[in-house]
N, C-alpha and C positions, 0 to 999 in steps of 0.2 A: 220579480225585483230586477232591477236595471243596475249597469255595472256599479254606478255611483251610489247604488243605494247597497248593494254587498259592499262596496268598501267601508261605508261608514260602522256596517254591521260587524263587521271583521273587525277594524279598527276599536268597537267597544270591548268586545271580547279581547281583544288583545290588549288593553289597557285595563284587563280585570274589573270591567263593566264600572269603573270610575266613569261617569259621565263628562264631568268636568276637565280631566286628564285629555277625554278622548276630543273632545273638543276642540280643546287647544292644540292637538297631535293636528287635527285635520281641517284647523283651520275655520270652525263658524261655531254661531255661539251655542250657548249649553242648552238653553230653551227650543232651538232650532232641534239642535238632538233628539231632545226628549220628543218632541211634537212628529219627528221622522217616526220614530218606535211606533209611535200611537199609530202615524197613520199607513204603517205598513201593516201591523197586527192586524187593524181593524179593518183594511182594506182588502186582505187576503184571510181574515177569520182563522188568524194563529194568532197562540203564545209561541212566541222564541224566548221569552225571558220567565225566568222564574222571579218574583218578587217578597218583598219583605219591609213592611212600613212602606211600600211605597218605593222599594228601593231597590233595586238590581242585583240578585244573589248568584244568579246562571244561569245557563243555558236549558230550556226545557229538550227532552228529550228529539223532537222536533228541530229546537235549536241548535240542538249538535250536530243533527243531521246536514241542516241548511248549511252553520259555520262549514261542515268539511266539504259541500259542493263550492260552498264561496271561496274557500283557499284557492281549488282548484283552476276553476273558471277566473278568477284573478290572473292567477300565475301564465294563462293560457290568453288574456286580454293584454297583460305587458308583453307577450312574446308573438303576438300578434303587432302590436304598436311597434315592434323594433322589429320586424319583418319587411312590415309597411313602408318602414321610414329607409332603412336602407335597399329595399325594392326600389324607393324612389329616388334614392342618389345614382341608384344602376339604372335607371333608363334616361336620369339627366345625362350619364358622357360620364357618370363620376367616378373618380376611383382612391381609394383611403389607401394612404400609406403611412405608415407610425415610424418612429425613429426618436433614439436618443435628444433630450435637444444640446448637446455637446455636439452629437456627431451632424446635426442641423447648423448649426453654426460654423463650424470649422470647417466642414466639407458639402454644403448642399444649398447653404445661404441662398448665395447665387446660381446656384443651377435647375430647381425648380420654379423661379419665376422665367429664367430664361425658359423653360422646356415647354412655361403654361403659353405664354407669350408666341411662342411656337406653335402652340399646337391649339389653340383657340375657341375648338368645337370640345374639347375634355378640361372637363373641372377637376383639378387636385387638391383634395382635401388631405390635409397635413396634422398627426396627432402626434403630440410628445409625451414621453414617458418613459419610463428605465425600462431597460429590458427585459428585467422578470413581468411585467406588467402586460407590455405589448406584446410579448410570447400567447400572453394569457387570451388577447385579444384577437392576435391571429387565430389562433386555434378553435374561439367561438366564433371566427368568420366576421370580428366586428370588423378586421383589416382585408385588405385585398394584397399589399404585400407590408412587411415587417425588415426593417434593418436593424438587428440585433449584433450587439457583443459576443464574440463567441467563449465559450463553449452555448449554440444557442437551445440545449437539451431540446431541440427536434428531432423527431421520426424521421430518418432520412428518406424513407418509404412514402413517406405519408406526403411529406416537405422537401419541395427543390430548394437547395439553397448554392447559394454562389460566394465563396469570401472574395470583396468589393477591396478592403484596403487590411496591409501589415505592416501596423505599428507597434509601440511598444509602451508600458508605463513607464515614468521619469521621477527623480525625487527634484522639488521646488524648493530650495531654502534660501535664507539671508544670504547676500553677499559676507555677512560677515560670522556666520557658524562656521566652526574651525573645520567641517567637513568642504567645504566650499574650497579648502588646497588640495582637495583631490580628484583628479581627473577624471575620475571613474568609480562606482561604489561597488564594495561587496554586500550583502543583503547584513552581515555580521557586523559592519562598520555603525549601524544605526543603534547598535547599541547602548542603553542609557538616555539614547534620544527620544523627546515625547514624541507620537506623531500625529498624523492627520491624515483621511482619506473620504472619499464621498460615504452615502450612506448606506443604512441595506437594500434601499431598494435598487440600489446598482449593482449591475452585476460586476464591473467592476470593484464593486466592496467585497465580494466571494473570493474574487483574484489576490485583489492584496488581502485577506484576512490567512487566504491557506498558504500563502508565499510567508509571510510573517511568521504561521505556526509552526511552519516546516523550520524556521529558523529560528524556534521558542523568542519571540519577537511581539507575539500576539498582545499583550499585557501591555504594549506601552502605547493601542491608538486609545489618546486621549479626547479626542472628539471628532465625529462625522459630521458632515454637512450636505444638503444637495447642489450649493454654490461654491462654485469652483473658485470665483472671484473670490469668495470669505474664505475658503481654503489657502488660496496665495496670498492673500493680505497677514493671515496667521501668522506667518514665516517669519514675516520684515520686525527686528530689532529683538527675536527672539532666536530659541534655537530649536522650532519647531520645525520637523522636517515633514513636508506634505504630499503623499505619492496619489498624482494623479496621471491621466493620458498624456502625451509629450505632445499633441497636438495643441494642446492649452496655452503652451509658451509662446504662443502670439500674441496673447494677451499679456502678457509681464513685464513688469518695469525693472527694467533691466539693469538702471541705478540702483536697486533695492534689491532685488534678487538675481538668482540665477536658477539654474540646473544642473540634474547631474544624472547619469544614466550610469543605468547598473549594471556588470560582469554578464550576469544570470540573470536578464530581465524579465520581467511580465507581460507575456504579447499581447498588443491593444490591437486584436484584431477583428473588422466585423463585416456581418454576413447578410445580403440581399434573401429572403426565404419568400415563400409562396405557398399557399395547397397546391399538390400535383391532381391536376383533372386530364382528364382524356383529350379534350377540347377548352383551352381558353379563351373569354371573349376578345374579340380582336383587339380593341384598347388599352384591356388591363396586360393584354400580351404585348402590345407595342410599347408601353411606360417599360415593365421590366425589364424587356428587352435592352431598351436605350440607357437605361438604368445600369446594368451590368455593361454593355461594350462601352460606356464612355466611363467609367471607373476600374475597372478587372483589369484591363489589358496594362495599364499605367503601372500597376502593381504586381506583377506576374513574371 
């Protein structure tokens, strides 16, 4: 049996030998199915299926056997196919780097097309994602390097990392919520107020959810978002207060809203990281390289 034909056989079992289910799971039609079955059995002079009226009850002893080589040799054909595929970004020039798309915008917009522009023989391919995500990504090697939010819960063993910029989170409200006469907030002052912050796959949602609880505060975010833009629009003509990065207020309409930074704030700090090797290829050494001395030093 060929890869495409353990999938479909996988795929029936897996749909609890409903043929029609499986079908429609993988995409061709139900007579096709069935006509597969026949002529794999009769091709290779096995039952895989136990029958009933004609109809599909399980797996013959045989068939179980087969099902559990098929999971196997599956699992080990996608993990070939994504070998393959990033084998072949690495011998283009290529090199994956994942980041926030906040901290893509605000700080990187323009400095990776300047650096491709520059560097013309390496192709930079660029993933976004929150931070708990792209951690996840680094760590399975789907990344070459990772700009993560810190705390970025890596091995420092395992992972070189370098903090790139230190900022801070800010509260965004109406020009016209009565907190907006004060110059400064304490985390206590939000009191009674609803609020707003990104969602959980930010790790910036970790930050302000344990700053909040440290302050029994937790109970008043009334709703998440992954747009930061839907987060500051909230604010205007209400008395929603919305804690996000203070790099954001770039974007704010500053006739409608303001800011306000807090006593005790929430550091919006984040971190350039890598697998540590013995030897890295010269490329992906020269991006993080440039990466770290034209952002670190500014901030240091």
């Amino acid at each position: 049996m060929n890869i495409l034909q353990l999938y479909y056989f996988v795929n029936i079992v897996d749909c609890n030998f409903n043929l029609s289910l499986a079908a429609k799971k993988i995409h061709i039609s139900q007579p096709a199915l069935s006509q597969f079955i026949s002529t794999v059995e009769r091709d290779h002079e096995i039952e895989l299926f136990n029958r009933k009226n004609s109809r599909l009850q399980g797996l013959t002893t045989a068939g179980k056997e087969v099902y559990e080589y098929a999971i196997k040799i599956l699992a080990l054909s996608d993990e070939l196919d994504h070998i393959i595929h990033y084998e072949s970004l690495r011998q283009k020039g290529t090199i994956r780097i994942g980041l926030p798309s906040l901290i893509l915008e605000t700080y990187f917009a323009a400095y990776f097309p300047k650096l491709s522009v520059e560097n013309m023989e390496i192709q930079i391919s660029i993933s976004e994602d929150g931070s708990h995500a792209l951690r996840q990504k680094l760590i399975k090697d789907d990344l070459d390097i990772a700009i993560l939010i810190e705390p970025t819960l890596l091995d420092e063993k395992v992972y070189e990392q370098h903090t790139i910029c230190f900022d801070e989170m800010v509260a965004f409200l109406s020009q016209n919520n009565p907190l907006a006469k004060k110059n400064c907030l304490n985390w206590r002052n939000l009191d009674k107020y609803p609020l707003a912050t990104f969602n959980s796959s930010f790790m910036t949602h970790q930050l302000v959810s344990e700053k909040l609880e440290e302050n029994h505060l937790d109970s008043q975010i009334l709703f998440t978002s992954s747009s930061w833009s839907y987060l500051m629009d909230a604010t205007q003509d209400t008395d929603i207060v919305t804690i996000l990065p203070r790099p954001v207020e770039k974007h704010l309409n500053r006739d409608l809203s303001t800011i306000r930074k807090f006593k005790d704030p929430i550091p919006f700090n984040f971190t350039i990281c890598r697998a540590r090797h013995e030897k890295h290829e010269p490329l992906k050494d020269y991006i993080f390289n440039q990466i770290v001395s034209n952002f670190a030093p500014a901030n240091t």
